[in-house]
C-alpha positions in Angstrom: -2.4 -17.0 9.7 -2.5 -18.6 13.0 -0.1 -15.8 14.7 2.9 -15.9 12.2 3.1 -12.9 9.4 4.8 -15.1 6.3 7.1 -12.6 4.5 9.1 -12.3 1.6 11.9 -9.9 2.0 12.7 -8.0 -1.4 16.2 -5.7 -1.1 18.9 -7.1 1.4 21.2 -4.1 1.8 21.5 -2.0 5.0 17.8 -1.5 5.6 16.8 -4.9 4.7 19.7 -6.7 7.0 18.3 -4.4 9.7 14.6 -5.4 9.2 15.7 -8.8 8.9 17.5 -8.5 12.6 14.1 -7.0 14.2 11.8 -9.5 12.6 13.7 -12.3 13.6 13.8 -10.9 17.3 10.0 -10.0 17.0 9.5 -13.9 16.6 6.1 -13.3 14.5 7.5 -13.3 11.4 8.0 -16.1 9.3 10.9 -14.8 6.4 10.1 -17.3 3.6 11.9 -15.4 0.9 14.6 -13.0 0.1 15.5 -11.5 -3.3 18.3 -8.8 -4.1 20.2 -8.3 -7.7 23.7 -8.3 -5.7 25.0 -12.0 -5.9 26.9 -11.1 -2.3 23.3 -9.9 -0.7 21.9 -13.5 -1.7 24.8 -15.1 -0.1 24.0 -13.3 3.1 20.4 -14.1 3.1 21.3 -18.0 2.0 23.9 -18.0 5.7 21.6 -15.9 7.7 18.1 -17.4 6.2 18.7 -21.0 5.7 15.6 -22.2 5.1 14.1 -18.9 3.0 13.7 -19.3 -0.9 16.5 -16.8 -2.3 15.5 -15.1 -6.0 17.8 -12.5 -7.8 14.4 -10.2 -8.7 11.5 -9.8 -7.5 9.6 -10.6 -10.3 10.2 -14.0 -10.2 9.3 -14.2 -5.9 6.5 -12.3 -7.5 5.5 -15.1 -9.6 5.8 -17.4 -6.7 3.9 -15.8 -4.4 1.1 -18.0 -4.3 3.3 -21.5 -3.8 5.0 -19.3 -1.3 2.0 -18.4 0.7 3.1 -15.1 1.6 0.9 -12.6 4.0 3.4 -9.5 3.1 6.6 -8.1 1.5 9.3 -5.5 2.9 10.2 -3.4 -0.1 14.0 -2.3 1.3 15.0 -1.4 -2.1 16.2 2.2 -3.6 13.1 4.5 -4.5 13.0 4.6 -7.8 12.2 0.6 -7.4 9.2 1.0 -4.8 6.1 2.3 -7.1 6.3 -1.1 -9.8 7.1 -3.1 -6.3 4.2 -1.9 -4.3 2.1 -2.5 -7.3 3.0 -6.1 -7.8 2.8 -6.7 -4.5 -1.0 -5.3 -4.2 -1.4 -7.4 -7.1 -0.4 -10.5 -5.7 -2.8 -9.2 -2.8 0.2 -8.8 -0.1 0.6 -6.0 2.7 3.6 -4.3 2.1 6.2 -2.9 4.8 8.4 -0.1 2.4 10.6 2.2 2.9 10.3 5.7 2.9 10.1 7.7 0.0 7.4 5.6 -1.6 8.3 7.0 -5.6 11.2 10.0 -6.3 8.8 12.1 -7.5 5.0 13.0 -5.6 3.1 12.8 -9.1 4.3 9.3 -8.8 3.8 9.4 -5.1 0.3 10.6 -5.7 -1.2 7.5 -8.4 0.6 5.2 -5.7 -1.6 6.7 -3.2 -5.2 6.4 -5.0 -4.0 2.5 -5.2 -3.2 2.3 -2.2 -6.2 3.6 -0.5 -8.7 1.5 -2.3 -7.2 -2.0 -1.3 -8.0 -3.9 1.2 -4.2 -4.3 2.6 -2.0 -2.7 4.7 0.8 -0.6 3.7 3.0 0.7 5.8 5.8 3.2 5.2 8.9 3.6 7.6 8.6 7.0 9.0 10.2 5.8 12.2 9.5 8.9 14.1 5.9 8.4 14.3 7.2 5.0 16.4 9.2 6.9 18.7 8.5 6.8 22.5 9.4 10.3 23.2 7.2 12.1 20.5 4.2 10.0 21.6 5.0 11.3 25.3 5.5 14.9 23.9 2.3 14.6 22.0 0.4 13.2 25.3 1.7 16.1 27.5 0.7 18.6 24.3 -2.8 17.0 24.2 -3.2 17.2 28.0 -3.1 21.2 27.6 -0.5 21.6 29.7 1.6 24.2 27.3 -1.3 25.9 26.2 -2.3 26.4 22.3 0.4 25.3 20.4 2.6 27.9 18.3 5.8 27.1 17.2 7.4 24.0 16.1 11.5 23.6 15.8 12.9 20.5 14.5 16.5 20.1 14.0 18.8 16.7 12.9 22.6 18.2 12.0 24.9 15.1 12.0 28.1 14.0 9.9 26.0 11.5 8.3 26.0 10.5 4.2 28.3 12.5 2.3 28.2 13.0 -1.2 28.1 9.6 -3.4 27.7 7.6 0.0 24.3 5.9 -1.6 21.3 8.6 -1.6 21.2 7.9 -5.4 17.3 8.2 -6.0 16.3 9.5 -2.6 17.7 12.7 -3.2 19.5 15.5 -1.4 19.8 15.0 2.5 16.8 17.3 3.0 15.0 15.1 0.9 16.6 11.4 2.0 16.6 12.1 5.6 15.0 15.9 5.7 11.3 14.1 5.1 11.3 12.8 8.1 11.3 16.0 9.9 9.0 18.0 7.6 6.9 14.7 8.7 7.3 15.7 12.4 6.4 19.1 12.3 3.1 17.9 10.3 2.3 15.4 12.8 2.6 18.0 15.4 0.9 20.5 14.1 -1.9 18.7 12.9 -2.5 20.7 9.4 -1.1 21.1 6.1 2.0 23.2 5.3 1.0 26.8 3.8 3.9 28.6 3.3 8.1 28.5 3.5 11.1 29.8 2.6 14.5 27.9 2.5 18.1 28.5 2.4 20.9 26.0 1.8 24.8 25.5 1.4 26.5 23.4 -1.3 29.6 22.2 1.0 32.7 21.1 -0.2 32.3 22.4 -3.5 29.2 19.6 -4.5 26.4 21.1 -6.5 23.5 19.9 -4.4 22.9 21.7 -0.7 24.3 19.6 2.1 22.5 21.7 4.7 19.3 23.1 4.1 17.3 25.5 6.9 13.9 26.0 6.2 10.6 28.2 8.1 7.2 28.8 7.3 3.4 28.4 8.5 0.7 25.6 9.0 -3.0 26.1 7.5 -3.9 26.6 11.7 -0.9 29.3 12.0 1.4 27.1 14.0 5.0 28.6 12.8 7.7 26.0 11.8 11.7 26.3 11.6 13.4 22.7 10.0 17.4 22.4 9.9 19.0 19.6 8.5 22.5 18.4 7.0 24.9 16.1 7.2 27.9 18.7 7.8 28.2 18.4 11.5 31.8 17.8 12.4 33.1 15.2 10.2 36.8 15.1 10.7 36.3 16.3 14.5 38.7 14.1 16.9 35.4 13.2 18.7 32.1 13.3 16.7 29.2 14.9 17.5 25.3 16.0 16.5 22.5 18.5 17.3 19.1 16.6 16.9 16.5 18.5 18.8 12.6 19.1 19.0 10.8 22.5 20.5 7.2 22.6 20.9 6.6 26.2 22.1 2.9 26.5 23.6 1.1 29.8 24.6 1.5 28.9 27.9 4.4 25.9 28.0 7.1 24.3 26.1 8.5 20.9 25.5 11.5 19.5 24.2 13.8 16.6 23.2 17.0 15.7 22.1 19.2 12.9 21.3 22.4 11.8 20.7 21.5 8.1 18.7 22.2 6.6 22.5 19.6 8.5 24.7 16.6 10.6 24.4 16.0 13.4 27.2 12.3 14.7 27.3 11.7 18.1 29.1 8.2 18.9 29.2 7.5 22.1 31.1 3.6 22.4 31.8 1.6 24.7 33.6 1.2 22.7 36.9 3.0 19.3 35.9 7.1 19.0 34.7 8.1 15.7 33.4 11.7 14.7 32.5 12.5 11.6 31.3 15.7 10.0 29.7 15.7 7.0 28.3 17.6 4.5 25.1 17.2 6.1 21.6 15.8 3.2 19.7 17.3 5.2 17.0 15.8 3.6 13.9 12.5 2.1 16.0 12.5 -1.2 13.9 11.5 -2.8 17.0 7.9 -0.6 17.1 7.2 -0.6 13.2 7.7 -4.7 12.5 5.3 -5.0 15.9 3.0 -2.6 14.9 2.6 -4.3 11.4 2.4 -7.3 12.5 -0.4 -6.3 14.4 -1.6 -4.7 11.7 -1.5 -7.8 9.2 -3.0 -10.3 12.0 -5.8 -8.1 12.5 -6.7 -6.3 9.0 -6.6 -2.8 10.8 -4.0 -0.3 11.1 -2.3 -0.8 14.3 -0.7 2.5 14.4 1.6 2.1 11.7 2.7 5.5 9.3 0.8 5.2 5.9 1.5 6.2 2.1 -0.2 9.3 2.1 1.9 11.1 5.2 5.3 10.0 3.2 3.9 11.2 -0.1 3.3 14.5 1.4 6.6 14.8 3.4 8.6 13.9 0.2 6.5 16.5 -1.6 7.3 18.9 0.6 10.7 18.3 1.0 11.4 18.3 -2.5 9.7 21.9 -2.8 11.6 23.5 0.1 14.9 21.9 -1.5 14.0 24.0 -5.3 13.2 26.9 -3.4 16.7 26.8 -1.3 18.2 26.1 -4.5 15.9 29.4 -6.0 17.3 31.5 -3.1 20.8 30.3 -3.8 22.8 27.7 -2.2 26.7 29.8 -1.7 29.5 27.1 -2.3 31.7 27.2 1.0 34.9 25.1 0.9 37.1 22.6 -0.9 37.0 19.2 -3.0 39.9 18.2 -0.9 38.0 18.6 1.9 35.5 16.0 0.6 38.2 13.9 -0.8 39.9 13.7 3.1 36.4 13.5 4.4 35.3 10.6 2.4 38.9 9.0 3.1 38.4 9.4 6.8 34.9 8.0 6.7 36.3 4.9 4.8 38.4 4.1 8.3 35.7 4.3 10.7 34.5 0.8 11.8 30.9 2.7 12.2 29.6 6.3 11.3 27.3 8.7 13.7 24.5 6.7 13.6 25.1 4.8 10.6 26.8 2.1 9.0 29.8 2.8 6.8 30.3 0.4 3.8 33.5 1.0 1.8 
């Protein structure tokens, strides 16, 4: 491959454009082909990507592979698209960079991972908190034994993000959509396998899923976990806001982080050593994950990147705490006019918390 990762790009919406920018600033990556169903995403990738061939499916870039001489795909499409994706592309004998959920459902998730483990390629899954610079610095100052054994985990990402028929479509509730990524977190931290939970959630503005689901519960090894997430978080304040925080609570320490999508602040408070840091977000980490899988490609060993299996179980297990919030009761609390004003408001702002708004 003589240093270049030759990739065919397959879904050019938000997630895609955004991959696009950080393989293009990676300077690795050689984007030989872009395909996407919307005739206005193909225009984009014929401006932006000149000299890439542009297909309106992927079966046919598929078929083409081989003239192509592809090394890899990015899967940026909706979920319910990834499973027959990541299986042509493993048939074609690609690595594949997808994102996160792999399938909407973990029975589906589950036959994509028994694939997946038996090929000889690399399949990465966006879980861009495992790329982050300020858990790998919280898990170093955890390993170091500085806050002791390990007890408690608190994860919490409250934002006025997505609100109802804002594009989550397949990927579910919030706690599903952007809630795996946190019951990933408190996995990766803890090291073991979720036992037990309990959840509790609120269907806001009169919608009839939960927009903000809490949920706590144990680890195999005992470590105790509390999750919050929702996309409730001040939406039509003058000046927007969030609450995205970590807690590792040690016998004998504690460390913490939060953000605000600009800068990180690590606290780590050890038994003889304190470390606060502050540095840029990175908020999505694209930068890490295309390097890593590069890496990953050029060599034919994992270079760090997530894998299917930890977003098969995240997704499992957020789907599960969502049905038991929903089991415990979810109380409606306020208005579809609040929606409707909300969803109004959100169509004026140039850019969301965090997230681009498309009208």
């Amino acid at each position: 491959m003589n240093g270049t990762v030759k990739i065919a790009v397959v879904g050019c919406g938000r997630m895609g454009r955004a991959f696009i920018d950080a393989m293009q600033a990676d300077g690795r990556y050689v984007i030989a082909a872009v395909s996407d169903t919307s005739e206005a995403a193909r225009n984009f990738a014929r401006a932006r990507l000149p000299h890439a061939a542009v297909y309106p499916n992927a079966d046919t870039l598929f078929a083409d592979a081989g003239k192509l001489g592809l090394d890899a795909v990015g899967l940026f499409t909706l979920a319910d698209a990834r499973p027959d994706l990541i299986r042509q592309a493993l048939a074609c004998d690609l690595h594949v960079l997808a994102e996160k959920p792999i399938a909407t459902d973990a029975r589906t998730g589950w036959r994509l991972v028994e694939t997946i483990e038996v090929t000889r390629r690399i399949v990465a899954v966006n879980l861009f908190n495992r790329n982050a610079w300020y858990h790998e610095q919280i898990l170093a100052f955890i390993a170091s034994g500085q806050i002791g054994k390990l007890a408690i985990i608190r994860v919490c990402h409250m934002t006025p993000g997505h609100m109802p028929g804002e594009g989550h479509g397949p990927e579910g509730p919030p706690f599903h959509d952007c809630g795996m990524h946190y019951a990933d977190v408190a996995r990766w931290y803890a090291r073991s396998e979720y036992r037990t939970w309990h959840a509790q959630g609120v269907c806001m503005w009169g919608h009839a899923d939960p927009w903000w689901v809490h949920a706590h519960g144990t680890f195999d090894n005992g470590v105790v976990f509390d999750l919050t997430q929702g996309f409730v978080y001040g939406h039509l304040a003058k000046d927007k806001i969030s609450n995205c925080y970590l807690e590792a609570i040690g016998t004998q320490g504690v460390c913490r982080m939060r953000h605000d999508f600009r800068c990180a602040t690590v606290e780590c408070h050890g038994v003889t050593e304190t470390l606060v840091q502050t540095r840029n977000c990175n908020d999505k980490q694209l930068d890490v994950m295309v390097d890593r899988f590069a890496r990953s490609v050029l060599t034919g060993t994992n270079a760090g990147c997530p894998v299917a299996r930890d977003s098969v179980v995240a997704s499992e297990v957020a789907w599960a705490m969502l049905a038991d919030a929903s089991k415990n009761g979810c109380p409606p609390i306020g208005s579809t006019s609040e929606l409707t004003a909300i969803l109004q408001h959100r169509r004026t702002l140039r850019e969301g918390f965090g997230l681009p708004i498309r009208p």
